[in-house]
C-alpha beads as a LAMMPS data file, in Angstrom:
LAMMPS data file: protein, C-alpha beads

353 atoms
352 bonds

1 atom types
1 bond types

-500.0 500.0 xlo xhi
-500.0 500.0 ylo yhi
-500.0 500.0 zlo zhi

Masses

1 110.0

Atoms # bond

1 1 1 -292.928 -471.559 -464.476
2 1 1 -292.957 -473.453 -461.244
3 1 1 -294.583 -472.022 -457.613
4 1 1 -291.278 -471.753 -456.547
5 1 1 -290.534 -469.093 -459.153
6 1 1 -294.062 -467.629 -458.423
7 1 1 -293.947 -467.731 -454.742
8 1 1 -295.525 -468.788 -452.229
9 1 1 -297.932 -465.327 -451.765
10 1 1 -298.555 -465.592 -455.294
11 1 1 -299.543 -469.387 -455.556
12 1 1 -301.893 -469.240 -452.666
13 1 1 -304.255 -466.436 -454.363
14 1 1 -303.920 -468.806 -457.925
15 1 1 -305.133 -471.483 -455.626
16 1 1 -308.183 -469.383 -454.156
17 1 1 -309.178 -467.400 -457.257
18 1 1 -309.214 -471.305 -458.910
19 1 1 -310.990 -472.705 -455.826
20 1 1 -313.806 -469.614 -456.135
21 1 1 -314.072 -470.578 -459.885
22 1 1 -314.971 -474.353 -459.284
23 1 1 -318.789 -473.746 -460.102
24 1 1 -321.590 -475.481 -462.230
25 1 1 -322.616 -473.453 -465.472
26 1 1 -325.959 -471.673 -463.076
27 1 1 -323.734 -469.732 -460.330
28 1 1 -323.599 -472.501 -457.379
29 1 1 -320.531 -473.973 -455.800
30 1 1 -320.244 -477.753 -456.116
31 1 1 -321.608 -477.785 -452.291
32 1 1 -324.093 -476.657 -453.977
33 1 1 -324.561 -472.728 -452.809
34 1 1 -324.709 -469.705 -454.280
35 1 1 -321.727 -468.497 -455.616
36 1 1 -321.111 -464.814 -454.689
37 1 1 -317.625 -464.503 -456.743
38 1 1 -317.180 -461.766 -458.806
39 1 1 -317.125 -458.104 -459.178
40 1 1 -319.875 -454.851 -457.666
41 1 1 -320.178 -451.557 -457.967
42 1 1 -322.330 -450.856 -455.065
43 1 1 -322.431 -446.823 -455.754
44 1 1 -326.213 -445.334 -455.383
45 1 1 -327.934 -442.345 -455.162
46 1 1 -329.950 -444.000 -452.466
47 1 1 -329.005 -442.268 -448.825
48 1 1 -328.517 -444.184 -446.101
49 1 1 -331.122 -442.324 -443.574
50 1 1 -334.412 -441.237 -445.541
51 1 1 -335.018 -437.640 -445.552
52 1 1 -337.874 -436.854 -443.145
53 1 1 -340.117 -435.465 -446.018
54 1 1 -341.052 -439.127 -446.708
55 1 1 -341.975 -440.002 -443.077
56 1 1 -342.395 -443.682 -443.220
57 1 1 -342.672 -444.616 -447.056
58 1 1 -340.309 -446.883 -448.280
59 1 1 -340.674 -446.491 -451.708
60 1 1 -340.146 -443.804 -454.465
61 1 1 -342.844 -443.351 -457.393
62 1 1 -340.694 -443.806 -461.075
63 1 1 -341.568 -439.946 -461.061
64 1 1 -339.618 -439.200 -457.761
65 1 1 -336.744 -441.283 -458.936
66 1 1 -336.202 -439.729 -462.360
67 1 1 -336.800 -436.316 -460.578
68 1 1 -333.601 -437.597 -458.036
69 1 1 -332.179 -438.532 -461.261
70 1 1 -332.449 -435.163 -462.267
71 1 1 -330.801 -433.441 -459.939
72 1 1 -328.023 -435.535 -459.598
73 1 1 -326.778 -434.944 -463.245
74 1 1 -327.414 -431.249 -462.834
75 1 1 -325.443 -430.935 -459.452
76 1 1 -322.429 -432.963 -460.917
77 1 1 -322.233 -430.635 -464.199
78 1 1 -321.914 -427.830 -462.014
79 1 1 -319.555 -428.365 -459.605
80 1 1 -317.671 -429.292 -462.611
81 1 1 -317.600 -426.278 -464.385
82 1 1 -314.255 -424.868 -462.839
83 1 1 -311.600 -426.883 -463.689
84 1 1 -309.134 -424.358 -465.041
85 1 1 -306.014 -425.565 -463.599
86 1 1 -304.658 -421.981 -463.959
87 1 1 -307.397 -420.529 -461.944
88 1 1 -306.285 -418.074 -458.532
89 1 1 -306.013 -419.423 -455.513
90 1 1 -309.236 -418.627 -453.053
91 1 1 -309.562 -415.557 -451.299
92 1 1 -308.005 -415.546 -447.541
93 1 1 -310.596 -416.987 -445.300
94 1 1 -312.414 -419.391 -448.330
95 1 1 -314.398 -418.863 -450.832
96 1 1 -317.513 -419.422 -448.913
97 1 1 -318.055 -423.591 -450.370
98 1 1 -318.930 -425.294 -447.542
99 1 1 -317.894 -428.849 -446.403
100 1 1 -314.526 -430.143 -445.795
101 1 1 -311.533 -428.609 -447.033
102 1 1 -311.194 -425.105 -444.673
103 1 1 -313.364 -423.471 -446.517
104 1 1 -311.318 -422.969 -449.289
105 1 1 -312.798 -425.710 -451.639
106 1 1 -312.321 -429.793 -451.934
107 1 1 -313.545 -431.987 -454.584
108 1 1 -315.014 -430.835 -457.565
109 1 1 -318.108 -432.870 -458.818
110 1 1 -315.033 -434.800 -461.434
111 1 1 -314.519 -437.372 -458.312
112 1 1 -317.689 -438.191 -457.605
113 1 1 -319.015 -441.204 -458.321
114 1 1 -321.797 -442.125 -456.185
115 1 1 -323.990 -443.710 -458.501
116 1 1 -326.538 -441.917 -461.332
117 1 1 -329.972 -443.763 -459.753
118 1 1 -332.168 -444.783 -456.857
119 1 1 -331.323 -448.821 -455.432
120 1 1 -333.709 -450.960 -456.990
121 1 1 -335.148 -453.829 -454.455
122 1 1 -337.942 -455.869 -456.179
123 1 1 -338.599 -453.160 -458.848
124 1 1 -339.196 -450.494 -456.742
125 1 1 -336.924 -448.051 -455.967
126 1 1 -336.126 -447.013 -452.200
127 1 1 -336.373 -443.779 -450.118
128 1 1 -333.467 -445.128 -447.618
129 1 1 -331.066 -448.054 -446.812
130 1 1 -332.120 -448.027 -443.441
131 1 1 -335.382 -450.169 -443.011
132 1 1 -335.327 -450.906 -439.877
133 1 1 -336.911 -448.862 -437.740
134 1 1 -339.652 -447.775 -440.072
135 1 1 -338.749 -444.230 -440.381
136 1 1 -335.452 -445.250 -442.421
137 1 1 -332.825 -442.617 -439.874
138 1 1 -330.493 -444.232 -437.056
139 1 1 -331.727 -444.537 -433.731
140 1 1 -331.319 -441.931 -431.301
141 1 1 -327.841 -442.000 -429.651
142 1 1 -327.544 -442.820 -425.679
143 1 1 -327.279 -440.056 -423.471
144 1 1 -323.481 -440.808 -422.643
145 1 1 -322.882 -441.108 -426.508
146 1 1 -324.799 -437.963 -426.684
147 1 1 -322.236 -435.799 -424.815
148 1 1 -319.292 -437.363 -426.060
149 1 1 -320.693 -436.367 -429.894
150 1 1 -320.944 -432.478 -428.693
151 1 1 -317.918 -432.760 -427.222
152 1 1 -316.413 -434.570 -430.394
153 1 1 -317.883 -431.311 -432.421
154 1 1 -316.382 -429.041 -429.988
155 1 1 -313.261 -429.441 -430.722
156 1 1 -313.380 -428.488 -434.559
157 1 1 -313.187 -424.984 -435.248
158 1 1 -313.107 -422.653 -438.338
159 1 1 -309.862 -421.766 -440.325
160 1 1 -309.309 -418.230 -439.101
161 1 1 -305.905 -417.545 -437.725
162 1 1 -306.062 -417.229 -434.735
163 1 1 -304.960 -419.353 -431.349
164 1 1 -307.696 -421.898 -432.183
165 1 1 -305.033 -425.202 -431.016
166 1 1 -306.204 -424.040 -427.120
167 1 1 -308.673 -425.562 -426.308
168 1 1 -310.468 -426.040 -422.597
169 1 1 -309.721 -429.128 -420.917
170 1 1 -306.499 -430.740 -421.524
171 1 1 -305.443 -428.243 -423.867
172 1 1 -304.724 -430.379 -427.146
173 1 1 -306.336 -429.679 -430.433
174 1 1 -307.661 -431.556 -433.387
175 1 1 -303.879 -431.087 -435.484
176 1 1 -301.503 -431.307 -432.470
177 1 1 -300.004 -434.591 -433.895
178 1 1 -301.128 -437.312 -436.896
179 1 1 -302.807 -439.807 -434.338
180 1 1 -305.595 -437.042 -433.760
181 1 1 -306.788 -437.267 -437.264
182 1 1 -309.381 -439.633 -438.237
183 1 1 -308.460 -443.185 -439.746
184 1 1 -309.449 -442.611 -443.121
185 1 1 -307.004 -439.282 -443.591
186 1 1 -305.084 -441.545 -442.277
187 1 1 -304.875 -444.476 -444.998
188 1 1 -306.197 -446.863 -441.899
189 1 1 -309.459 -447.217 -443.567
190 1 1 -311.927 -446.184 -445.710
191 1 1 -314.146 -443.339 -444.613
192 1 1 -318.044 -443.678 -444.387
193 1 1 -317.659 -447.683 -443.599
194 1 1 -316.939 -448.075 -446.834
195 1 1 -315.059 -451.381 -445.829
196 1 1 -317.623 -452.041 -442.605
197 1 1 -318.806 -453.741 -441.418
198 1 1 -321.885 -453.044 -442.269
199 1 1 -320.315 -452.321 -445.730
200 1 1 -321.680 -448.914 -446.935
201 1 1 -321.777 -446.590 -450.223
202 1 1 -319.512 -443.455 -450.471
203 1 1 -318.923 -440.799 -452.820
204 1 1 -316.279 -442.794 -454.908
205 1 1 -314.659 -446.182 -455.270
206 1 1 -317.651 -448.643 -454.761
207 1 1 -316.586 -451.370 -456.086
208 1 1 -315.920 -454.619 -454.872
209 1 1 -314.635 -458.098 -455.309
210 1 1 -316.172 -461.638 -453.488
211 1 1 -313.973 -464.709 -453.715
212 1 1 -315.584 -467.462 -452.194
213 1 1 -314.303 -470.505 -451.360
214 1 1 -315.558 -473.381 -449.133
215 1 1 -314.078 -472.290 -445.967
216 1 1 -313.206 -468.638 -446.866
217 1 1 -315.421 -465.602 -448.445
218 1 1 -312.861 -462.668 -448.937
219 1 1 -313.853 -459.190 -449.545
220 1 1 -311.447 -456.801 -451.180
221 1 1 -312.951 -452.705 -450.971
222 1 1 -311.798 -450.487 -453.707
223 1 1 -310.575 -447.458 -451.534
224 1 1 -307.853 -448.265 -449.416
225 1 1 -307.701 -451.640 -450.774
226 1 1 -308.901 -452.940 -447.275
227 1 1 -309.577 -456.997 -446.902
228 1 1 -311.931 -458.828 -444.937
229 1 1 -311.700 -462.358 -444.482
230 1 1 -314.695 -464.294 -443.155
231 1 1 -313.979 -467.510 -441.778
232 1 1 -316.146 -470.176 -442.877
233 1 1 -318.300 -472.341 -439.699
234 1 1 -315.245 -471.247 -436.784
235 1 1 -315.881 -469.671 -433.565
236 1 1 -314.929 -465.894 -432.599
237 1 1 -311.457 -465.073 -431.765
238 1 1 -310.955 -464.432 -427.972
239 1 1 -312.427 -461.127 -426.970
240 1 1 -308.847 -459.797 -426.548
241 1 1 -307.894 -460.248 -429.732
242 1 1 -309.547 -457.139 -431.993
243 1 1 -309.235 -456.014 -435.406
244 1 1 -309.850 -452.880 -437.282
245 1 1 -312.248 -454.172 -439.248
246 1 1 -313.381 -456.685 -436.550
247 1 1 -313.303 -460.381 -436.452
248 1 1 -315.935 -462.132 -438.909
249 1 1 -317.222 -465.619 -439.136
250 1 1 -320.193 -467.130 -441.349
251 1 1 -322.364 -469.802 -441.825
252 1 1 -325.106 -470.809 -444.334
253 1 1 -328.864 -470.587 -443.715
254 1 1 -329.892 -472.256 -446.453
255 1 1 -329.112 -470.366 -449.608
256 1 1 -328.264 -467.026 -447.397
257 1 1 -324.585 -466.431 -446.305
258 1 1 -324.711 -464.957 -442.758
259 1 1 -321.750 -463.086 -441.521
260 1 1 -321.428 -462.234 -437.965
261 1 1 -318.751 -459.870 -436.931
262 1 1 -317.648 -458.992 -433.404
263 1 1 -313.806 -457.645 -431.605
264 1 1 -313.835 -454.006 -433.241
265 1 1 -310.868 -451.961 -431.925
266 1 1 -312.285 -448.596 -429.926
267 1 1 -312.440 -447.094 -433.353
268 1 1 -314.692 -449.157 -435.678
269 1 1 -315.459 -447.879 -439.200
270 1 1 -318.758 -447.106 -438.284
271 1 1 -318.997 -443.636 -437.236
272 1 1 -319.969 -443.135 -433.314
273 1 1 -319.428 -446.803 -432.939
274 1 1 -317.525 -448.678 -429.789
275 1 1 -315.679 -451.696 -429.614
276 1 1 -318.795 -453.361 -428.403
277 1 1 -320.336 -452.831 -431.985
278 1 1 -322.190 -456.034 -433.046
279 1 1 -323.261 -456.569 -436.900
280 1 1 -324.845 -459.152 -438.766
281 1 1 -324.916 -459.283 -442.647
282 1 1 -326.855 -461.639 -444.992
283 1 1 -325.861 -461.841 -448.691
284 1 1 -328.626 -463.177 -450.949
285 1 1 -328.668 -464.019 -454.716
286 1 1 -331.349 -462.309 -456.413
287 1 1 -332.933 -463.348 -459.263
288 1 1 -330.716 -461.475 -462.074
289 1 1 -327.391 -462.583 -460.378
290 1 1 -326.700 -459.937 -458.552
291 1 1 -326.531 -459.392 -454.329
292 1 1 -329.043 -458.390 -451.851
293 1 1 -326.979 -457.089 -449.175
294 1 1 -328.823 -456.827 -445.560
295 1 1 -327.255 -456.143 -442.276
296 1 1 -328.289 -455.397 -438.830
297 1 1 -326.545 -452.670 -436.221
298 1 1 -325.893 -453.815 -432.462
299 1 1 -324.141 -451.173 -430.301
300 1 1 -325.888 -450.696 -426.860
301 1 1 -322.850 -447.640 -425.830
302 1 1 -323.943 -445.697 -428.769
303 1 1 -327.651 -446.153 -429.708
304 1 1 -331.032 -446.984 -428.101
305 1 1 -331.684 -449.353 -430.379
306 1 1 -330.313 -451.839 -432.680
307 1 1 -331.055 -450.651 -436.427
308 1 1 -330.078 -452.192 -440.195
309 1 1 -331.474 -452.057 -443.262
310 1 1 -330.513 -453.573 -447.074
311 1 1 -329.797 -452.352 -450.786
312 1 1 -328.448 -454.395 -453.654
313 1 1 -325.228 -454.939 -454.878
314 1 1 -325.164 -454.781 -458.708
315 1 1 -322.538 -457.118 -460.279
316 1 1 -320.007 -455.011 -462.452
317 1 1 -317.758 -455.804 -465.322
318 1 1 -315.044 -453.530 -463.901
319 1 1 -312.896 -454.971 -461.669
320 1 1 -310.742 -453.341 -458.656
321 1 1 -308.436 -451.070 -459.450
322 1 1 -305.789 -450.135 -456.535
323 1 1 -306.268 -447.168 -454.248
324 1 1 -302.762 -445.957 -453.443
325 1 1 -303.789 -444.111 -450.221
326 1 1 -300.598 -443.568 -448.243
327 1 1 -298.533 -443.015 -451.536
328 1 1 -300.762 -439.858 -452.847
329 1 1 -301.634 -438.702 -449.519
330 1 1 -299.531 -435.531 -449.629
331 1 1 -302.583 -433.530 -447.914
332 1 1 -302.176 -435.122 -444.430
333 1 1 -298.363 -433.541 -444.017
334 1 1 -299.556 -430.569 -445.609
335 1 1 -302.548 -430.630 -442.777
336 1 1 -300.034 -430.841 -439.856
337 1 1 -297.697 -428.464 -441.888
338 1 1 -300.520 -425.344 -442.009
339 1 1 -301.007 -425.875 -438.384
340 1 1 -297.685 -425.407 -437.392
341 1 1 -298.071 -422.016 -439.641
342 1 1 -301.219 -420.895 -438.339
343 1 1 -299.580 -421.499 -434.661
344 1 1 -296.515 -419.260 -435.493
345 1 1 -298.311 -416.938 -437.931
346 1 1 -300.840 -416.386 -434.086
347 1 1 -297.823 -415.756 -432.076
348 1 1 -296.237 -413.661 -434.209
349 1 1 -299.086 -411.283 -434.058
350 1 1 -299.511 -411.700 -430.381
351 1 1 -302.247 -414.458 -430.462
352 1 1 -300.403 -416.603 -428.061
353 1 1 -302.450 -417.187 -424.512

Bonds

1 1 1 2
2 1 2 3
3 1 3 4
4 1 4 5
5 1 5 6
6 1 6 7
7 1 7 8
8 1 8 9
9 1 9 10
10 1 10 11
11 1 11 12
12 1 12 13
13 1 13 14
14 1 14 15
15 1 15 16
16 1 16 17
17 1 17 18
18 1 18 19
19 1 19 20
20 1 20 21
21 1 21 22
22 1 22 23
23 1 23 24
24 1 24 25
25 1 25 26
26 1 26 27
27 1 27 28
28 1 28 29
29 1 29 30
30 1 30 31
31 1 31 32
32 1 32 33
33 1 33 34
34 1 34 35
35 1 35 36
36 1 36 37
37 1 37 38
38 1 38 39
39 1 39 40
40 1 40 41
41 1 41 42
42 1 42 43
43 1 43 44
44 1 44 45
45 1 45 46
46 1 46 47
47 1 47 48
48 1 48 49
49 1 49 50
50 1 50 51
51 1 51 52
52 1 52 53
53 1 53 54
54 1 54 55
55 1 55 56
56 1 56 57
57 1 57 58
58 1 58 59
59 1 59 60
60 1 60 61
61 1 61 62
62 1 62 63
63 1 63 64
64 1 64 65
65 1 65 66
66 1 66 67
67 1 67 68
68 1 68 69
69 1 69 70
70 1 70 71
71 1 71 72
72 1 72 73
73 1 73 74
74 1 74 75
75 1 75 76
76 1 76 77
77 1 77 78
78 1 78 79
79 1 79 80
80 1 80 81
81 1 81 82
82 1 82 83
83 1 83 84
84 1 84 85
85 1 85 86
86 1 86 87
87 1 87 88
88 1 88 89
89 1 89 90
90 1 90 91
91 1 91 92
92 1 92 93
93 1 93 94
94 1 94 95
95 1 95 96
96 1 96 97
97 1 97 98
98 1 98 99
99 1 99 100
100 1 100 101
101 1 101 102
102 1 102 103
103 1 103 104
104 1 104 105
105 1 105 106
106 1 106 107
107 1 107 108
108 1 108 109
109 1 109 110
110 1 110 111
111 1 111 112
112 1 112 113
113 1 113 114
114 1 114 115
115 1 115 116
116 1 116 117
117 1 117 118
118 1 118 119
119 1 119 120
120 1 120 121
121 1 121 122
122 1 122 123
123 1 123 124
124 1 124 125
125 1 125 126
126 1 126 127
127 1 127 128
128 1 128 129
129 1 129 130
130 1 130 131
131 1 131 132
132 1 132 133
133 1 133 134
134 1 134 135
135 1 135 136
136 1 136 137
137 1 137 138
138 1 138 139
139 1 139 140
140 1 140 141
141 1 141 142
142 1 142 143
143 1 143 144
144 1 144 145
145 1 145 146
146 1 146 147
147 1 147 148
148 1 148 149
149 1 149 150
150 1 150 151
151 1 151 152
152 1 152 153
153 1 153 154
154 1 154 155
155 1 155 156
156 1 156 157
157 1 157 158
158 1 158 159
159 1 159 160
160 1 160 161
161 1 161 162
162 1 162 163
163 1 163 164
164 1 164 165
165 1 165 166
166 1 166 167
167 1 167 168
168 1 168 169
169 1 169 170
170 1 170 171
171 1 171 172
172 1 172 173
173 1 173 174
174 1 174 175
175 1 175 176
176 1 176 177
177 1 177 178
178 1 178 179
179 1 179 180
180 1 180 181
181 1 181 182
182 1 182 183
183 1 183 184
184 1 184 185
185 1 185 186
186 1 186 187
187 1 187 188
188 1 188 189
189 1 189 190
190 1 190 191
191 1 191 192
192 1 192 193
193 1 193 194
194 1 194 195
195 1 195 196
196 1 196 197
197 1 197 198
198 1 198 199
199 1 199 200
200 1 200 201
201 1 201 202
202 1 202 203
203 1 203 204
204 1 204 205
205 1 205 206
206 1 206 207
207 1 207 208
208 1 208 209
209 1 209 210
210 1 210 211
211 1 211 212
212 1 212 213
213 1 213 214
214 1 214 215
215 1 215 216
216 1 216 217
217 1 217 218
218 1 218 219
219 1 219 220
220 1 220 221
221 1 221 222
222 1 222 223
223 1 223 224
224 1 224 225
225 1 225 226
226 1 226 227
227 1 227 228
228 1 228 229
229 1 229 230
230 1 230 231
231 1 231 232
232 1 232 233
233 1 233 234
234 1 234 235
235 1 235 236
236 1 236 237
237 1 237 238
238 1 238 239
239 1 239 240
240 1 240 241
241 1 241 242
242 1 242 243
243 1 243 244
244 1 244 245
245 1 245 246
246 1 246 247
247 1 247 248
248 1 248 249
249 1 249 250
250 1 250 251
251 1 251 252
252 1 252 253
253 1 253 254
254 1 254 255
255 1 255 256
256 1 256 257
257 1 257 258
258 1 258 259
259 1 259 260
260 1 260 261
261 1 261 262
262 1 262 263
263 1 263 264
264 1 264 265
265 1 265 266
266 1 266 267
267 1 267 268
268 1 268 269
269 1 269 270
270 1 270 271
271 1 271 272
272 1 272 273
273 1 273 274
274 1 274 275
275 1 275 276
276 1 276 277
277 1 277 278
278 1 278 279
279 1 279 280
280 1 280 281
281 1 281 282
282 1 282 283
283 1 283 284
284 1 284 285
285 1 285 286
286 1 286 287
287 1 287 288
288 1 288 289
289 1 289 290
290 1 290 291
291 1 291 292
292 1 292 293
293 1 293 294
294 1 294 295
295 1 295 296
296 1 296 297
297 1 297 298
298 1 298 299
299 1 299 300
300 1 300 301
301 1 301 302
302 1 302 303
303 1 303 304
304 1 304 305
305 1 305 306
306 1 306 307
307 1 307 308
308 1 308 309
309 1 309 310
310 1 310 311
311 1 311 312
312 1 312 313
313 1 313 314
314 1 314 315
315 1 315 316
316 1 316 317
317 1 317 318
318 1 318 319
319 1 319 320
320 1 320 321
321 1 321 322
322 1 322 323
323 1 323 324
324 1 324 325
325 1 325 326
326 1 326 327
327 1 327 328
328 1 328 329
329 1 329 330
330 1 330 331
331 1 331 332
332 1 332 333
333 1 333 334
334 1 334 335
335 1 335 336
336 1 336 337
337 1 337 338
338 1 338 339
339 1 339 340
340 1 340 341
341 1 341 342
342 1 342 343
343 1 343 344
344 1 344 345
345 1 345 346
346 1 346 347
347 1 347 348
348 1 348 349
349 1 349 350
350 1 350 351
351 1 351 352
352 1 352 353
């Protein structure tokens, strides 16, 4: 079969899967560098802000991870439990499970797949992702950032009937039309910065894939099969030119792959982030072949501070399956499609102001 008969699209990814896989027989690239190509499942138990109970310790004991362990299995068997697809519907008003959804129940425990242990960094397991500061939780969030959160939470409100789309102010509400939902119901992106950057764990589809090639390292994120594409040793883009996932570039310091990413759009991944977000990754081969993964938060609109921390990425024998997002995502019409009902069932018993 000739590229013609391929295509072009085709040929080009043959070419940069073969480029990625021009390495010596120990994991370098012929430069030589560490070769980061290959699949991760990045899912932990690990949270990404350490509970306040451990104050400022880093580490776990073996004890406290087992006993996170633990829990984890017994929480997942029992969210599990009702799967009778004959079951009722809930009762009007929910059935009192909290969490997304209305009230009225989301995922059972079946989707969840958030990893069955603690991240392990030098044998030790960790309290937090966050490192940096010391007490492993974000910064605290500017006083202008402050407000606009509140007023960000103001404007949900509880599934109950009545004229709830009014709202003071301009008078919209949080279903008035699609582009008032967030990205990620949206099929932009993947919620939680699952795609970043920084690139963070979720509740399901961790995995990833690195191809690396001398002038490229692409990225592919299970869930919503977003791309990044970091452009070996170029300069930024100009600052009018932004990107959902923002504009990345990278270099080698020494056997670490930096990755500097600027020109977000007004809504990064990051949650409570501005267009003037600034993050720097590192990717570092540990000893057992698979990826340290460090990164470092920059967002003067949003928080006091800058803030990062690190967790590895284990390398995985499963590879990337694809997320059809838009093509299952029959909840986001049925979203706007309750709202118009709630709206008429209000005026039709006089809710209307």
């Amino acid at each position: 079969m000739s590229w013609i008969q391929l295509g072009f699209g085709t040929a080009a990814v043959i070419l940069l899967v073969i480029a990625a896989q021009n390495v010596f027989g120990d994991g370098r690239t012929a430069d030589p560098k560490p070769d980061f190509s290959g699949h991760y499942d990045i899912a932990t138990l690990t949270p990404l802000q350490r509970p306040a109970a451990f104050g400022d310790k880093l580490f776990l004991t073996p004890e406290q991870a087992r006993a996170m362990e633990r829990r984890a299995a017994i929480a997942k068997a029992e969210g599990s439990k009702n799967q009778d697809p004959d079951r009722e519907a809930p009762p009007e008003g929910g059935d009192g499970s909290g969490g997304a959804a209305g009230n009225v129940g989301g995922y059972d425990t079946f989707w969840i797949d958030n990893g069955e242990t603690a991240s392990l960094v030098d044998g030790k397991f960790r309290t937090s992702i966050i490192t940096n500061p010391v007490n492993g939780r974000r910064p605290q969030a500017t006083p202008e950032r402050t407000r606009w959160f509140m007023a960000r939470r103001a404007r949900f409100r509880e599934n109950k009937g009545e004229a709830w789309w009014v709202h003071e102010g301009d008078g919209s509400g949080p279903y008035d039309n699609p582009e008032e939902r967030p990205l990620a119901e949206r099929c932009l992106l993947g919620f939680g910065s699952t795609s970043g950057p920084p690139m963070l764990p979720v509740l399901y589809n961790n995995h990833k894939r690195i191809v690396q090639t001398d002038d490229r390292v692409m990225i592919l994120n299970e869930m919503v099969h977003d791309v990044r594409v970091v452009r070996m040793n170029e300069e930024h883009l100009p600052d009018d030119m932004r990107r959902w996932l923002g504009d990345s570039i990278g270099w080698w310091e020494g056997d670490t792959l930096v990755v500097d990413t600027t020109n977000f759009t007004d809504q990064p991944a990051l949650a409570g982030a501005t267009r003037d977000l600034h993050v720097v990754e590192k990717f570092s081969m540990m000893e057992d072949g698979d990826v340290l993964y460090s990164f470092t938060v920059d967002d003067p609109n949003t928080w006091v501070a800058s803030w990062g921390g690190e967790y590895p990425w284990p390398r995985s024998d499963e590879p990337v399956y694809e997320y059809a997002c838009h093509e299952g995502n029959y909840s986001f019409g049925n979203i706007l499609r309750g709202a118009r009902r709630l709206e008429q069932d209000a005026i039709s018993a006089g809710g209307e102001e």
